[in-house]
N, C-alpha and C positions, 0 to 999 in steps of 0.2 A: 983217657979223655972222655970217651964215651961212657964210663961209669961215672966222672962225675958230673956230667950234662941228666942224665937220670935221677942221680940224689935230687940236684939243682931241681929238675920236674917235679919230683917227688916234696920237696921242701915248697916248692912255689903249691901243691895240690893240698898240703896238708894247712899251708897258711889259708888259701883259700876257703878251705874250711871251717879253718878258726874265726876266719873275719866272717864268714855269712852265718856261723851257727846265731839260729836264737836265742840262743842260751849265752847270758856272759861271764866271761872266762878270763880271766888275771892269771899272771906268772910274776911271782914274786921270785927274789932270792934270799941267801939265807941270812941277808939284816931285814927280809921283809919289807925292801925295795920292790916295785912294780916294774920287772923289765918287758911286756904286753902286757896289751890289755887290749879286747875285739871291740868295736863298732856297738855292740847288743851291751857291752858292759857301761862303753862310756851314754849310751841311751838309758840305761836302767839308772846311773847314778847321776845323770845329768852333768856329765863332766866333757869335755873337749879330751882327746888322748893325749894332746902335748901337759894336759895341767896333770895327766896322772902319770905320766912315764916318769920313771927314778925318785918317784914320791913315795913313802912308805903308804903300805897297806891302810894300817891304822886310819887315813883318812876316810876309809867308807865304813868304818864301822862306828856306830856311837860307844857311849860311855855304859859298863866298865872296861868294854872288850878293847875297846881304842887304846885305853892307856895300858894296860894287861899283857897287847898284843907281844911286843918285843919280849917278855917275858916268858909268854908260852915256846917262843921260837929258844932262846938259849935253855929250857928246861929239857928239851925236846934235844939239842944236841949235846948236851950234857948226859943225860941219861940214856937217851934213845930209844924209849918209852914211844909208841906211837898210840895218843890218845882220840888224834880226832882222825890221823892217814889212813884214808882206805875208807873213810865210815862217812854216810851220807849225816847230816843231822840239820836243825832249823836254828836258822839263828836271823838276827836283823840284819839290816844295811842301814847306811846314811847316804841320804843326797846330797847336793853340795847346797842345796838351800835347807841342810838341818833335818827334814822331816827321814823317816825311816820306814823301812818297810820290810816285810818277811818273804825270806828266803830260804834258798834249801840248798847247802853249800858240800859236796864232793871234792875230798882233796886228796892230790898223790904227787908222789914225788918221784924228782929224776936226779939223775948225775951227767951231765954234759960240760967234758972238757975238764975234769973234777970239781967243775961246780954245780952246787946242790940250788936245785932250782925245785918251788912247790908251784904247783897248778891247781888253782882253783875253779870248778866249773859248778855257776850259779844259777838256780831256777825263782826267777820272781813271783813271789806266790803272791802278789797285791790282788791278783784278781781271783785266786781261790780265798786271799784271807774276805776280802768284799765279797763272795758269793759266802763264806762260811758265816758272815757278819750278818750277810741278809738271810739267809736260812735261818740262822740266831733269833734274828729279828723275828722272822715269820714263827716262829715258834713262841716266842715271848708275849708275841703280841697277838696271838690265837685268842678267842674265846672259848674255844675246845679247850678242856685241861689234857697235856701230854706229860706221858712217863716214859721212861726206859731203866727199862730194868738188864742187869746180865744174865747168864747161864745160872746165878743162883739165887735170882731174887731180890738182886741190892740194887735196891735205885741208884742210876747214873745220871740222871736229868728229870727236871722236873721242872713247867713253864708257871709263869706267874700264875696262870687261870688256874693250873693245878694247883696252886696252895692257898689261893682265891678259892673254891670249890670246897676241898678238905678242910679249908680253918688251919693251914700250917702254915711255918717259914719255911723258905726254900732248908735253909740250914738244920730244919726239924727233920726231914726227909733224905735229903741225899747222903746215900751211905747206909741208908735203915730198909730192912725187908719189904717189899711192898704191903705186903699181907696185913702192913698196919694200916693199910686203905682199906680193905675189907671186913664186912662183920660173917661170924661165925653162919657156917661151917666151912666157906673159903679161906678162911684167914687161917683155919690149922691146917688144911687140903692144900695152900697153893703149893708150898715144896715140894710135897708128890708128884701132884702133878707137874710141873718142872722137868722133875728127874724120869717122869715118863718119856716125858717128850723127848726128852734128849737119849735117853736110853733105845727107845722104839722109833721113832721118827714119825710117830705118828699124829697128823694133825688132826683136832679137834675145835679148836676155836680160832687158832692162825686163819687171816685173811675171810673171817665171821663175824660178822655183825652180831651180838645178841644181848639183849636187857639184862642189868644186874645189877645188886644195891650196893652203893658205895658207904664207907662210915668216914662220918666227920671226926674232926680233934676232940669234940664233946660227945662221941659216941651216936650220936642222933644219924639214924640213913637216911639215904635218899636214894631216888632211881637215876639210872645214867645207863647210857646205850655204848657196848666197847667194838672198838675197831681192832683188832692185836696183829703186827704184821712182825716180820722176824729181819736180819739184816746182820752180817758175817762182817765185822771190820779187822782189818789184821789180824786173823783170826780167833777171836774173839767172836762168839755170838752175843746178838742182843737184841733186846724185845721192846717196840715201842707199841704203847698202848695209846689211841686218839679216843677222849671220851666226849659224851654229849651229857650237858647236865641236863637232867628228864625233870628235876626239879618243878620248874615254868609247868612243861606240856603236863605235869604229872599234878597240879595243881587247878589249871585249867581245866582237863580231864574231869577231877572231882567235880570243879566248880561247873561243870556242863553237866556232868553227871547229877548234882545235887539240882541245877535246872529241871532237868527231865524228871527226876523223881519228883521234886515239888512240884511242879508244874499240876495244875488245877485242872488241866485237857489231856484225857487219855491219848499216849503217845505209845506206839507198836513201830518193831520195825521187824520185816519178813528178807529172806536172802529170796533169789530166785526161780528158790521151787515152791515159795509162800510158806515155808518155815518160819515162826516165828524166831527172833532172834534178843530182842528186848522187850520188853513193858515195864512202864510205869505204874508207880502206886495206885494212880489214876484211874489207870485203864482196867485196872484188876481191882479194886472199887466201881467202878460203872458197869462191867460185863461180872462183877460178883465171882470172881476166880479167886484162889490162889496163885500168888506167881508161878509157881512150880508145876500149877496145872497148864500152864500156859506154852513155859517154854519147851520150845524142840519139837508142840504142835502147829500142824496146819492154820492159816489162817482164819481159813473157811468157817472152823469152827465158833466165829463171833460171827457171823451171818447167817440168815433165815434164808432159805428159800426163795425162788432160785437160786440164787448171788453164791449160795455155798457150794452147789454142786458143781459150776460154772466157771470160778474163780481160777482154776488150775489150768484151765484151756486160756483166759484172760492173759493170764501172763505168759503162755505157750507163744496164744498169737504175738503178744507185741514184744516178745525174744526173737519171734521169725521176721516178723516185719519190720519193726522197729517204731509202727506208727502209733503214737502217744494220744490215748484218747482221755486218760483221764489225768496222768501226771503232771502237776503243775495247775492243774482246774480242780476247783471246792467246789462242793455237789451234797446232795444231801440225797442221804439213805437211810435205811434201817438196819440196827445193829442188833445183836441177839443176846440176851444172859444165859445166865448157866442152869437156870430155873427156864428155860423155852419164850418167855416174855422177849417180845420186841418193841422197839422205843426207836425214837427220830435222832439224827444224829449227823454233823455236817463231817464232810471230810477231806481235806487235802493231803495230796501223796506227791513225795519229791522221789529223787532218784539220784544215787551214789555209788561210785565203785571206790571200793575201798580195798587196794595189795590186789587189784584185779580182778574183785568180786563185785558183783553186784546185788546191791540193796535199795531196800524200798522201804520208805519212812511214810508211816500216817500219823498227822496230826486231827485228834477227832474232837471235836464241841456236843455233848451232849447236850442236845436239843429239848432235853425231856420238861425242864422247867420252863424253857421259850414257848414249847408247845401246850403245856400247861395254862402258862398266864396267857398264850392266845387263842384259850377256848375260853379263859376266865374273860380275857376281854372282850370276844365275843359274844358268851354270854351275856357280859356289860350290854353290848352295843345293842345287842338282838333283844333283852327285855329292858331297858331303857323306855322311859315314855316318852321321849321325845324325839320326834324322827332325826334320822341320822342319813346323811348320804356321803359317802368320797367318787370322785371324781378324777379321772388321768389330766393329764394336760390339755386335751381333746376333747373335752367335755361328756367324757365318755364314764354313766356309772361301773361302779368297781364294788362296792358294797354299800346295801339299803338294808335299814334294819326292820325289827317288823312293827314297830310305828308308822314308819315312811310308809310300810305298804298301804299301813290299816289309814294311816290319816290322807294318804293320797287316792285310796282304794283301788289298789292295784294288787299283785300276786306280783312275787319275787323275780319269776323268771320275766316276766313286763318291764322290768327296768334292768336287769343287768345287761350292759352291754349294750342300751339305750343311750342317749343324748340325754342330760340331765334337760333338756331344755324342756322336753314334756310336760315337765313338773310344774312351769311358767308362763303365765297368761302372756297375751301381746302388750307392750312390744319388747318386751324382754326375752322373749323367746327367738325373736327372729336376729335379735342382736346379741344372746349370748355368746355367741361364736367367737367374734369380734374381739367382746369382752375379754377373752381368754388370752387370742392372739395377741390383743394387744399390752396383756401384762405379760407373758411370755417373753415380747420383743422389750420393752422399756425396765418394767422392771418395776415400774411406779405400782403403787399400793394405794390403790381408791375403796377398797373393802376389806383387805382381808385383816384382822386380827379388829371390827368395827361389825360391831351389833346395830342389825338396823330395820324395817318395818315393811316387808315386800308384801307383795297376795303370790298364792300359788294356787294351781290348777289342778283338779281333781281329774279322774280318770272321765267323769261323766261332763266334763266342761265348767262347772261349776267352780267360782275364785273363794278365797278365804284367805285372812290375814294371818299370817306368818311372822315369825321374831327371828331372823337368822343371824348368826354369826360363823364367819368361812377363818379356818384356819388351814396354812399350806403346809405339804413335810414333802422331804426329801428321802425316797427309799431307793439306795442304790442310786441306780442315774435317773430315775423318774420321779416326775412331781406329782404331788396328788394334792387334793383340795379337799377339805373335808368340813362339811355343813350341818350345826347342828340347830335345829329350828325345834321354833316354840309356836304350837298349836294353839292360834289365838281366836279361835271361833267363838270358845264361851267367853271370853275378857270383850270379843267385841258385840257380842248381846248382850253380855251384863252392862259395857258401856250404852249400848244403843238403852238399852233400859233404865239409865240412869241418866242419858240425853233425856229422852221421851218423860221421867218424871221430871224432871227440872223444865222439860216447857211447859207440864201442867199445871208445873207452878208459877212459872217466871215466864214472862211474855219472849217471844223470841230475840230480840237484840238484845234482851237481860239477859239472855242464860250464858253468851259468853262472857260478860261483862261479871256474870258471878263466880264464871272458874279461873277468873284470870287475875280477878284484885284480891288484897290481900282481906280475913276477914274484917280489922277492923279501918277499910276503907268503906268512904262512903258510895252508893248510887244512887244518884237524884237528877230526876230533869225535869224541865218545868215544859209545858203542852199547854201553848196558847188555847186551841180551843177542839172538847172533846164530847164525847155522849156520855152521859152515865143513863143507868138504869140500875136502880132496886124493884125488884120481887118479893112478896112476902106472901106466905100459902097460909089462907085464913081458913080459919075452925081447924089449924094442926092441934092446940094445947088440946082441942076435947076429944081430937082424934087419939092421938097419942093416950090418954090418959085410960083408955078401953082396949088399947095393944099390949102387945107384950112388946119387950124392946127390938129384937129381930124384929117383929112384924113392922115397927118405927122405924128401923133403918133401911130394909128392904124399899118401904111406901118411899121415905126422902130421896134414895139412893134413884128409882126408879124414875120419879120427879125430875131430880136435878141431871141424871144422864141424860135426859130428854132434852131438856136445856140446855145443856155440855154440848148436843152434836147440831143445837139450833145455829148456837153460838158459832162451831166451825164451820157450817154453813152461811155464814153472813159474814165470817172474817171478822169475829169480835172476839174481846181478849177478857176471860171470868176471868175475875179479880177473887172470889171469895163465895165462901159460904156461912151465916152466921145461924146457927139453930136453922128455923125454917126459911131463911133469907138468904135469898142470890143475888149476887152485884154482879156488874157485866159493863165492861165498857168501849167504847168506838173509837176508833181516830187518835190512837196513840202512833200509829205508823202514816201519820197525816193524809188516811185516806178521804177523797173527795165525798162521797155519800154517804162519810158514816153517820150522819142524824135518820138519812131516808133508810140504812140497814138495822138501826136499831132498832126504828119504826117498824120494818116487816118481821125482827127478829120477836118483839113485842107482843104481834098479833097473833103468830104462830104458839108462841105462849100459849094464851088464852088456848085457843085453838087446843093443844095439848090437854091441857088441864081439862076440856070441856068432854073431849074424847074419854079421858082416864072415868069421867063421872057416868058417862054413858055405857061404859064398860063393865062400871062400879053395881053390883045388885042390889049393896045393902047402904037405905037411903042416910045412914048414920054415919057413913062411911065417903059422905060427898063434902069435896072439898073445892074452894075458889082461888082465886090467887087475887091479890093487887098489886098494879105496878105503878113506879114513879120513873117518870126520865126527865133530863134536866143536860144544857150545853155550857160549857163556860171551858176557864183556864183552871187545871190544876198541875200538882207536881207529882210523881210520883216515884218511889222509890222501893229499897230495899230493906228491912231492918230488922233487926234481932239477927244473934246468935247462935242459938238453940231455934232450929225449925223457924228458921226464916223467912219472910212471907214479903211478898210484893203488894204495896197498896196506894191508893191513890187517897190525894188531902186538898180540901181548899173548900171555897164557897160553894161551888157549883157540885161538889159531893152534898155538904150538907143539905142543899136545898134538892137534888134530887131524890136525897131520904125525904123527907118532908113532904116532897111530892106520895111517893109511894105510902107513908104513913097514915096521911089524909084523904088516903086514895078512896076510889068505889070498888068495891067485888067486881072484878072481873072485866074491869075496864082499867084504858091506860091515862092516869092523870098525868099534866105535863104544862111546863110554861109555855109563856107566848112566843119563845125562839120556834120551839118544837111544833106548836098549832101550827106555826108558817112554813116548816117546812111539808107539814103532813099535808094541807092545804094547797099544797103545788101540785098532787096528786088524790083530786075530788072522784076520781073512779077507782083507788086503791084504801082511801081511807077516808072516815065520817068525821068530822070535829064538830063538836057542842062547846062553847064557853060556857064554864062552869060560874063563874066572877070571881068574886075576891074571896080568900082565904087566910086564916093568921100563921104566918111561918113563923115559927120560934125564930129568932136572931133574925128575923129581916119584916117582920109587919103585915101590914096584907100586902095580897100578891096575887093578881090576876091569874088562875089555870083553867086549861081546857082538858076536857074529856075525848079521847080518840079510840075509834071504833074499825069496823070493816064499813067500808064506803054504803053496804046495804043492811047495816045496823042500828042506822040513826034513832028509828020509833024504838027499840029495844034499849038502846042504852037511856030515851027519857024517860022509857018507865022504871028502868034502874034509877033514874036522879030522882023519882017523885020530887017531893017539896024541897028536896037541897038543889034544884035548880034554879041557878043563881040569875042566867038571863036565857036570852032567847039561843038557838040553834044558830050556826054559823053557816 
């Protein structure tokens, strides 16, 4: 009894195990009836136990094994052949909703009771076949090209990017020696090598990284980086290779490379210990090397003095320190040739480690033709004839050229660094400041790129007119202003000098009246009522006639300055000179006394003339004058084109020609306007009526003879018997 309570235990411990294994486990018999089946089985096929107990096998397998099955069972007791008992192998399942999945199915057989029962025990590999799917995946869909090859070279896999890469089909490669990936001398080497490795066990590229040229389907290489790791499957060896196509980097590479070679700015880079490491065409063109003399040398050797002796301690310190004085900052130095000349030259240095070295890049700007064009432009600015100043934002000069000095007369070191405002009489000086500020703040443009007419200031205080025009530039972060002026001292004496003839010729409210209309405008105005006077110097023809022509123009010239400065003295406006005849007349600017100033201008005359005689030694050589004056309305204008001339027209001209024509030596003939007004002044002037007289265009005409108020007996013995009536 007690042995079979034991079996009993034993039967209940061994079931217990069949229903907990993970594994599911079916007991068929020998029509391939299911008499068990565990908990993990009816989970794996998605079946209840009661739908599989006394159901043939066949339903978890699919098609052809399903319908085959009963047949492998009577081939198997017929013959007794055991093909699959005893032997583990992979086959599918069916679920009961159709889909199938891989398995790994162990079977053995028993005899209980004499019946032949098989035991199948199944491992569900759904989830090795999905990780082997996704490993698949991951390979397939690498941008890395992968191989694997066996113990003798025969590719076993090859991923899409692998036949993407090489220009193959999958189907060109698996099965074919690898070595048809490589171009010579690896492609006849790799079997050797191979059989070394496996011979010796010696690793040389296993789990090594290293550069090598792969060959395409058209023979053409390329570079690619190999990873080679090794891997024992059922014992089997086999070799996957992960590659990187260098292609990209390796084109890039040139195409940076062919950067820095062309590159127009000498490019060096030094490791370290200031060993050079590259240069550019550039840079062995501007420092005059060969490349060859270049590399594997010290840097030093493209520098002058100090910088070369020094340089090695430079990069000592800031290995120990780490403080960056110059890396990442452009700066400007001097660089040295191979011939000992040195030249200007800008330079910025970066900094890189590269596989855990560290290097030093300069990029350098030969300065030599920046420096060139600005001593050419300096010399522009410095012999320029027109002064030149720039100016900071601050008013502050920055460069005067030597115009600026000579026209301002100053010495150079006098205005650098000065306030431009020196330069600037009041009140422009006191408001430059302002000026600045306040185009600095707005922004607004009231002068600059606009040519315009200022005075400026000499060292000695002294203004003069100036032609400036200011232009602004931007150098780096600062503004400058820069002025170049036009020295107009002599345009404004030549103009003064061309005012001053124009008022000797043109009365003053004419002369602007004749820069401003066009030439063939007219200028006429009519003058109710003015003075005229003619002058006529008697015994010139017989003077003249015994000169030479200088000694005639000198006599007239002398004559009529004297007249000329009588005239500015009385505010009378010459009209002319005709041979030995002066015209001169009053009250065109409607001054109240011009009759009483023509009167004293008149006297003075005489006066003049009488001095010249008294002066005179030789008595052939003694000359008189006559004058006529005469008041009325005339017009007077401007006309001609050619040497234009201001004159006056009307009755009261005619008639004081007439006057002067019929005059007495050295007295003033004059109508009876004129007697009246000289007559208001019996202590300044003498009047005699003379009577009547015949004036061409007007008949007779009453004139009087005017004198100095204590000339009267003197002028009637000038009138002898042409004394027409009594003394007034």
């Amino acid at each position: 009894m007690s042995d079979l309570l034991k079996e009993e235990e034993e039967h209940e411990r061994i079931l217990a195990l069949l229903i907990s294994s993970i594994d599911p486990i079916v007991q068929i018999d020998e029509n391939g009836v299911i008499q068990f089946i565990n908990p993990a089985c009816c989970k794996a096929f998605q079946y209840d136990a009661i739908e599989l107990i006394n159901q043939n096998i066949k339903l978890l397998m699919p098609e052809p094994h399903s319908k085959l099955h009963d047949s492998y069972i009577k081939n198997y007791f017929t013959t007794g052949v055991k093909k699959v008992i005893g032997i583990g192998r992979k086959l599918r399942g069916r679920r009961k909703d159709g889909s199938t999945f891989g398995i790994y199915l162990t079977l053995s057989e028993a005899i209980i009771n004499d019946v032949v029962l098989f035991t199948g025990i199944l491992r569900d590999l759904s989830a090795e076949e999905a990780e082997k799917e996704r490993m698949l995946a991951i390979l397939t869909s690498a941008v890395d090209p992968i191989v694997q090859i066996d113990g003798k070279g025969v590719i076993q896999f090859v991923n899409p990017a692998c036949c993407r890469v090489f220009q193959y089909q999958t189907s060109d490669l698996l099965g074919q020696n690898v070595s048809i990936l490589m171009p010579e001398p690896h492609s006849q080497l790799h079997d050797s090598y191979l059989n070394n490795y496996l011979t010796t066990g010696e690793r040389k590229v296993l789990g090594v990284g290293r550069k090598l040229r792969g060959r395409r389907s058209d023979g053409s290489l390329f570079s690619l980086f190999l990873t080679l790791s090794e891997a024992k499957i059922h014992g089997v060896v086999l070799f996957t290779g992960i590659m990187r196509d260098l292609s990209m980097e390796e084109a890039e590479h040139e195409r940076m490379l062919a950067i820095l070679t062309s590159a127009v700015d000498p490019i060096v880079q030094i490791d370290h210990q200031g060993v050079i490491q590259f240069i550019n065409p550039a840079c062995c063109k501007t420092f005059q090397y060969a490349e060859q003399d270049l590399l594997g040398q010290n840097v030093s050797l493209l520098m002058p003095q100090p910088h070369a002796k020094l340089h090695d301690s430079y990069l000592k310190n800031y290995a120990t320190s780490g403080t960056k004085k110059v890396i990442g900052i452009g700066r400007k130095l001097r660089g040295r040739r191979k011939d000992g000349t040195t030249f200007s030259l800008y330079l910025t240095v970066s900094e890189a480690k590269i596989d855990n070295k560290l290097f030093f890049t300069g990029i350098l700007r030969d300065l030599s033709n920046e420096e060139a064009e600005y001593e050419r432009m300096m010399s522009i600015l410095m012999s320029a004839v027109d002064p030149i100043v720039q100016i900071n934002a601050k008013g502050m000069m920055q460069v005067v050229n030597q115009a600026c000095c000579s026209v301002f007369r100053y010495h150079e070191g006098e205005l650098i660094g000065k306030n431009v405002k020196i330069l600037m009489p009041e009140p422009h000086s006191q408001l430059h400041d302002s000026y600045l500020e306040n185009y600095i703040r707005t922004g607004v443009k009231k002068v600059l790129g606009i040519g315009r007419q200022l005075r400026g200031r000499r060292s000695d205080g002294s203004t003069f007119s100036i032609y400036l025009t200011l232009s602004e530039a931007k150098i780096g972060s600062e503004v400058f202003f820069t002025g170049i002026m036009r020295d107009q001292s002599a345009e404004e004496r030549e103009h003064e000098k061309s005012e001053a003839l124009l008022r000797n010729i043109f009365p003053e409210d004419i002369v602007k009246r004749v820069k401003d209309v066009h030439v063939d405008s007219h200028i006429a105005d009519y003058h109710e009522d003015v003075t005229i006077l003619f002058a006529d110097v008697v015994g010139f023809t017989k003077f003249s006639s015994s000169k030479s022509p200088i000694d005639v123009v000198k006599f007239l010239n002398k004559i009529f300055r004297g007249f000329d400065s009588l005239a500015d003295k009385f505010g009378l406006e010459k009209i002319k000179t005709i041979g030995d005849a002066y015209m001169v007349v009053s009250g065109l600017q409607m001054e109240k006394n011009h009759t009483l100033n023509m009167l004293n201008f008149a006297l003075e005359v005489i006066d003049q003339i009488n001095e010249m005689n008294v002066d005179n030694p030789n008595e052939e050589d003694v000359v008189s004058i006559r004058i006529g004056i005469n008041s009325g309305s005339v017009v007077a204008g401007v006309v001609g084109t050619k040497k234009r001339f201001f004159d006056l027209w009307g009755d009261a001209v005619n008639v004081s020609a007439r006057m002067e024509s019929n005059g007495i030596e050295n007295c003033i003939q004059c109508t009876e306007r004129i007697a009246k007004v000289a007559m208001l002044h019996p202590k300044k002037f003498s009047v005699i009526e003379r009577g009547f007289i015949n004036v061409k265009g007007k008949g007779e005409m009453r004139v009087y003879l005017i004198g100095h108020a204590d000339a009267l007996g003197l002028m009637r013995e000038r009138l002898g018997d042409k004394v027409a009536c009594n003394g007034i």
